[in-house]
C-alpha positions in Angstrom: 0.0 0.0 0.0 0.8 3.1 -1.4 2.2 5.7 2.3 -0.6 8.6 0.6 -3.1 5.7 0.9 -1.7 4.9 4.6 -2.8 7.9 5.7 -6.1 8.0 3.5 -7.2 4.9 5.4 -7.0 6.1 8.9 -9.9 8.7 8.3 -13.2 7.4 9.0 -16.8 8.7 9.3 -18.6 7.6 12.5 -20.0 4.4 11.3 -17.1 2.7 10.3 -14.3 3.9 13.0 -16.9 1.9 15.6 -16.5 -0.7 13.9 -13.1 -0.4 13.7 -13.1 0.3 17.6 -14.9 -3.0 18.0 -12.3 -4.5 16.4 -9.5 -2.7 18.3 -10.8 -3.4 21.7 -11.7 -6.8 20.9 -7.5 -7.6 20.7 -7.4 -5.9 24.2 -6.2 -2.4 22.9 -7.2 0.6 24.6 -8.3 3.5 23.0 -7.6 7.3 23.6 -10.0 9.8 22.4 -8.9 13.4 21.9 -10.6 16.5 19.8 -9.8 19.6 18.7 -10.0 22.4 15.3 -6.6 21.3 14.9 -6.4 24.8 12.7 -2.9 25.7 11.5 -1.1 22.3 13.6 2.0 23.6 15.9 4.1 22.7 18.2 1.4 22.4 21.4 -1.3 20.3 19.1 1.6 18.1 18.5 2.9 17.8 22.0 -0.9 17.7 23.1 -1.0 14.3 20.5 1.9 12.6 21.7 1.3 12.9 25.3 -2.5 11.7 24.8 -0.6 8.7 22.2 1.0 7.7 25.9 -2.2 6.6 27.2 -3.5 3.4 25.1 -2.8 1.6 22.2 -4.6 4.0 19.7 -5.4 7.4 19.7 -8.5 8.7 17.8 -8.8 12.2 16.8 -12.3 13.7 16.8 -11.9 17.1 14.6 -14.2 20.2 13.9 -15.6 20.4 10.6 -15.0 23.5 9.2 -18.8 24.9 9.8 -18.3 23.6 13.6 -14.7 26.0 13.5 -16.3 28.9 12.1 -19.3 28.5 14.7 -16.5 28.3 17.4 -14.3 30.6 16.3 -15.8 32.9 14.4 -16.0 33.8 10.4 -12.3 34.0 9.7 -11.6 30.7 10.8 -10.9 27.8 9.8 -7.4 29.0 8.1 -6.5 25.3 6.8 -10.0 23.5 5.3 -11.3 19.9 7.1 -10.0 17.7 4.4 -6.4 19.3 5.2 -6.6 19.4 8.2 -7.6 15.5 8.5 -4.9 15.3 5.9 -2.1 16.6 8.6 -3.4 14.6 11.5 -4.0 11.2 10.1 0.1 11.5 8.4 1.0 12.1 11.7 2.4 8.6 13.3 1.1 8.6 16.7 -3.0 9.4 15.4 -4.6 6.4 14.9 -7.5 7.4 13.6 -9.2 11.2 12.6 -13.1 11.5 12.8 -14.6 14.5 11.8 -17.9 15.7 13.4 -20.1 18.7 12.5 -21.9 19.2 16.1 -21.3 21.3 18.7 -19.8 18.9 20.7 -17.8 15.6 20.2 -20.5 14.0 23.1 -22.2 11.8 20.2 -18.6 10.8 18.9 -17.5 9.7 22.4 -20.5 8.1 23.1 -20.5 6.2 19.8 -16.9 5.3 20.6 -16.5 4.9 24.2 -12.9 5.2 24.4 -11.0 4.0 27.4 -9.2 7.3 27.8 -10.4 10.7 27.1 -8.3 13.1 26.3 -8.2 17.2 26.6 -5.4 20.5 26.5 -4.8 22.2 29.8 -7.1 24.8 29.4 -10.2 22.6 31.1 -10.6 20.7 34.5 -12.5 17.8 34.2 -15.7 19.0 34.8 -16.1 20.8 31.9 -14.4 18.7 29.4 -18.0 17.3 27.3 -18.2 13.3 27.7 -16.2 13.1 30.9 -18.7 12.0 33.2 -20.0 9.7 30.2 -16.4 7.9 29.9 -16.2 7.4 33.7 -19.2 6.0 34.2 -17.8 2.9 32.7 -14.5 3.0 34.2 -12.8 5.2 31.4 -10.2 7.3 32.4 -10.2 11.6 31.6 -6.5 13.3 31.5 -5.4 16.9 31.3 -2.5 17.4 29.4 -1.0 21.2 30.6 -0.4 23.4 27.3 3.1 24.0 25.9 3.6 27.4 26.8 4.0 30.5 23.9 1.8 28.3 21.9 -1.6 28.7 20.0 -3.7 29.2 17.1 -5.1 32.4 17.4 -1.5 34.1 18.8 0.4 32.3 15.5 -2.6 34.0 13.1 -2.0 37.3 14.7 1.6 37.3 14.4 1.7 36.2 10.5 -1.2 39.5 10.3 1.3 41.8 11.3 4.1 40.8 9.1 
């Protein structure tokens, strides 16, 4: 198989990547579930991926669509389109699998899912990170990664503005 196809394979609409989780969990790997805009991917997305790697056996990327981005972050944004920015995440090594979802929340894609490990950045306690209380109902595990300081989105699109 072709590397382009490689990464190709490893996005997957709802529907199949359960199945695929099935599969995964059914060989005794656990599964880590993190999400994101992943808009313009830098150094704290990719430190926030590795660390969340650490956790299981796979790690399953639930990202924005690009309406969902522009709800969140206004009209300007996404910079980088969803099919790109699947693209980027699914060539990187450590993501197992990218997901994208459209609604305001990744709840349904966690609860379709049910990872072992759920996954966020350091700028939530668990209490308000969406599908905690679902994942550790069944004895799932929720982890804070702390942020990569200097690092960020919206502070790297400012910066190329004023050049």
């Amino acid at each position: 198989m072709h590397k382009l196809q490689w990464i190709q394979n490893k996005i997957y609409t709802k529907e199949a990547l359960q199945h695929t989780c099935n599969a995964w969990r059914a060989t005794g790997q656990k599964i880590v579930f993190t999400n994101g805009c992943f808009d313009i991917l830098h150094h704290g997305h990719l430190d926030l991926l590795a660390k969340a790697a650490d956790f299981g056996n796979k790690l399953i990327v639930g990202l924005n669509t690009d309406s969902s981005v522009c709800r969140l972050k206004g009209p300007e944004r996404p910079v980088t389109n969803e099919q790109d920015r699947a693209f980027q995440l699914a060539s990187l090594l450590c993501v197992d699998a990218v997901c994208l979802f459209n609604e305001p929340t990744p709840k349904e894609l966690i609860e379709a899912l049910r990872p072992d490990v759920l996954v966020k950045g350091g700028d939530y306690t668990i209490d308000k990170i969406v599908g905690a209380d679902f994942v550790m109902k069944y004895g799932g595990r929720v982890e804070v990664i702390p942020f990569v300081q200097g690092y960020s989105t919206t502070s790297l699109i400012e910066r190329i503005k004023k050049l």
